[in-house]
N, C-alpha and C positions, 0 to 999 in steps of 0.2 A: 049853467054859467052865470057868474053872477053881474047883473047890470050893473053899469057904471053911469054916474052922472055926464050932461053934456060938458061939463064942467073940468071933471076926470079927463074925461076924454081929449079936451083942446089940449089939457096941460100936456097930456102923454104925448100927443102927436107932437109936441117941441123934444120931446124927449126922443134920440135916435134911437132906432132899434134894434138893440145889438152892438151896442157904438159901448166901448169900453172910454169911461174919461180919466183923465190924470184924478188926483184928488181937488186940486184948486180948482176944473173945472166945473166938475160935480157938486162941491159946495156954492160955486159960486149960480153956478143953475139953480139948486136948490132953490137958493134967497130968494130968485127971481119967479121961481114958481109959485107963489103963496096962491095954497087952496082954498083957506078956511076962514073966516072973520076972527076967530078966535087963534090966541098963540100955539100954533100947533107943536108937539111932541118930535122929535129926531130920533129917529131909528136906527139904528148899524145893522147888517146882518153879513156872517161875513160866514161861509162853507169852507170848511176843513178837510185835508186829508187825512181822516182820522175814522176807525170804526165805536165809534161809542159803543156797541153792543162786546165791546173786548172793555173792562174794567181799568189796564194799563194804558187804554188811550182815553180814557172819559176826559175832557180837559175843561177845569173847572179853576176858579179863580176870583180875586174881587180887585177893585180900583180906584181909589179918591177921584175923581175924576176933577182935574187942574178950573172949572168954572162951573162945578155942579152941575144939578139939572134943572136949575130954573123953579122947583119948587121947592114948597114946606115939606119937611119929610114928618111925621108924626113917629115918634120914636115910643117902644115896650119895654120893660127891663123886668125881667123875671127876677126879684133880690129880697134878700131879707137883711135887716140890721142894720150897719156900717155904710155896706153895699146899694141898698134901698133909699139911704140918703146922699152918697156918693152919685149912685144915677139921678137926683134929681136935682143938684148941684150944680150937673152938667147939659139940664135943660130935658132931660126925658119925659115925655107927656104922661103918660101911666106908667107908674110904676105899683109891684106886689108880689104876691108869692099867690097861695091857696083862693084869696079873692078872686086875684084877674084869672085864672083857670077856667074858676067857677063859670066868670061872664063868658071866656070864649066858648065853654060848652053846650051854653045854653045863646050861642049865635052872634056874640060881639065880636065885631073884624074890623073896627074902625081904628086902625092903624098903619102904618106904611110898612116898619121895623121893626121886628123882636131880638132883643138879645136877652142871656140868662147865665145866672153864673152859674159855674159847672157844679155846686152843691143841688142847684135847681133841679136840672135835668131828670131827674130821676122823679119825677113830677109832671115836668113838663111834654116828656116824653108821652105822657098821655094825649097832648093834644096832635097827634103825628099825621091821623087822618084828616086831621083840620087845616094845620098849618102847611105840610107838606106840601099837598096838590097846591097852593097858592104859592109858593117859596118864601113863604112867612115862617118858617123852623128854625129855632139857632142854631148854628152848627160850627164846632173848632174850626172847619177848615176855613170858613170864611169868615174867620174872627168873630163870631159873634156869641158864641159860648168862650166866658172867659170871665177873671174874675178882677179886669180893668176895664169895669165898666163905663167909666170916665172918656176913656177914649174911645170905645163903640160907640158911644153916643154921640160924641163930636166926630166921629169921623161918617157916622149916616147923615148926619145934619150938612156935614161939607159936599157930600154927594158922593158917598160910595155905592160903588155899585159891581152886582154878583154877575160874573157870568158863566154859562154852563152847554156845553153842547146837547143838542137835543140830539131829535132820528134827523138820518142824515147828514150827522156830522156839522148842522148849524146853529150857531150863537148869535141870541139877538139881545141886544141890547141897547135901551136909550141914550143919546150923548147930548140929551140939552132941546132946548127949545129954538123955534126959529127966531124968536128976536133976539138970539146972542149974536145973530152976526157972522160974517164969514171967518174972520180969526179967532174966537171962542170956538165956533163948534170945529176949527182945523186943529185945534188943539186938543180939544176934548176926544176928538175923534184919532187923532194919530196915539195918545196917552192907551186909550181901551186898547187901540191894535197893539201898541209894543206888547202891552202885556198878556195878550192872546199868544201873538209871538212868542213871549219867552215861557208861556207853557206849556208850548209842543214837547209831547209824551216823545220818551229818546226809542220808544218802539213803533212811530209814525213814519212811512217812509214815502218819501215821492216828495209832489209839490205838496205842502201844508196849507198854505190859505190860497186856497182855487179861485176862491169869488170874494167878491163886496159890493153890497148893495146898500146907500143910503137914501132913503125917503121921510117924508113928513106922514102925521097921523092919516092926511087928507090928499096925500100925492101921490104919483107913480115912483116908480124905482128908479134909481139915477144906478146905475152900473159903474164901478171904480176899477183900474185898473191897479192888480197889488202892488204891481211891480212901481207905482208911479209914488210910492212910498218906500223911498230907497231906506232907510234907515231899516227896515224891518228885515231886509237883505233874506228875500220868499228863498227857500230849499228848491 
């Protein structure tokens, strides 16, 4: 088992055990719990009724998120041409074709975001063992292969963000830093859930989001009750 700080530990012991909280509670605990000298990270993790090992339930998606995440995002653009100038236009850090390949295979990953226009891919597709296991791959579904590159770019920079069910049916995903405050990340964090929400696979049945758990990089788990986010209106 893994030790926890004395530190960990006080904070958790504020935190009930098993105590489900509205969402304003939870956030507002949050705030009050700062673990780390440094701005820490906001986590969502919210468990589905869904089998991810069935293809028709994988539930996968992305979201400008209404206050970003608090940081720089470093943006890629696989382009050539038109397109190659069009992404840098729009503020892309590296952009190229055949070059940046080159660097990622020989071990450059210093970037946050890849997008690639769909002439690219067939190229790009080599880096699949690279990118993939990192979820640095472009991919249509999550807008990022595509050949408006303009707006992938601007909208990684606003703070979109991918989410994906892993095993056991959970998605985790960032909503912001703790110095946004308790109405920034109430926003940021109900905005991810709608649209978890309206992804539920129409062959999911029962309750769909069972759990929610938000914490910091450096804190315990705050437990949410779904239902206390009536908008999402749980199955």
């Amino acid at each position: 088992m893994k030790k926890r700080s004395k530190r960990y530990n006080e904070l958790r012991n504020k935190v009930g055990q098993g105590k489900l909280y509205t969402l304003e509670e939870a956030i507002k605990l949050l705030c009050e719990l700062k673990a780390a000298k440094f701005d820490e990270t906001i986590d969502l993790a919210m468990r589905l009724g869904v089998d991810p090992r069935k293809s028709e339930q994988m539930v996968r998606g992305t979201t400008v998120l209404p206050h970003g995440l608090g940081k720089a995002v470093r943006v890629l653009v696989f382009a050539k041409g038109e397109k190659e100038k069009e992404a840098q236009e729009a503020g892309a850090e590296f952009v190229g074709s055949e070059d940046l390949i080159k660097k990622i295979q020989e071990g450059w990953l210093d970037f946050d975001q890849a997008v690639a226009t769909p002439d690219m891919m067939g190229q790009v597709s080599k880096l699949g063992k690279i990118l993939g296991p990192r979820g640095l791959m472009p991919n249509p579904k999550t807008g990022t292969v595509t050949f408006d590159v303009a707006k992938a770019v601007q909208e990684a920079k606003a703070g979109k963000v991918e989410f994906r069910t892993e095993k056991a049916g959970i998605v985790h995903c960032p909503i912001g830093k703790l110095s946004f405050g308790y109405d920034k990340l109430k926003e940021n964090l109900t905005s991810l859930a709608e649209q978890v929400n309206r992804a539920k696979p129409d062959s999911a049945k029962g309750t769909y989001i069972r759990s929610m758990v938000i914490s910091s990089t450096m804190g315990p788990g705050i437990k949410i009750d779904p239902l206390s986010l009536k908008e999402l209106k749980p199955q």
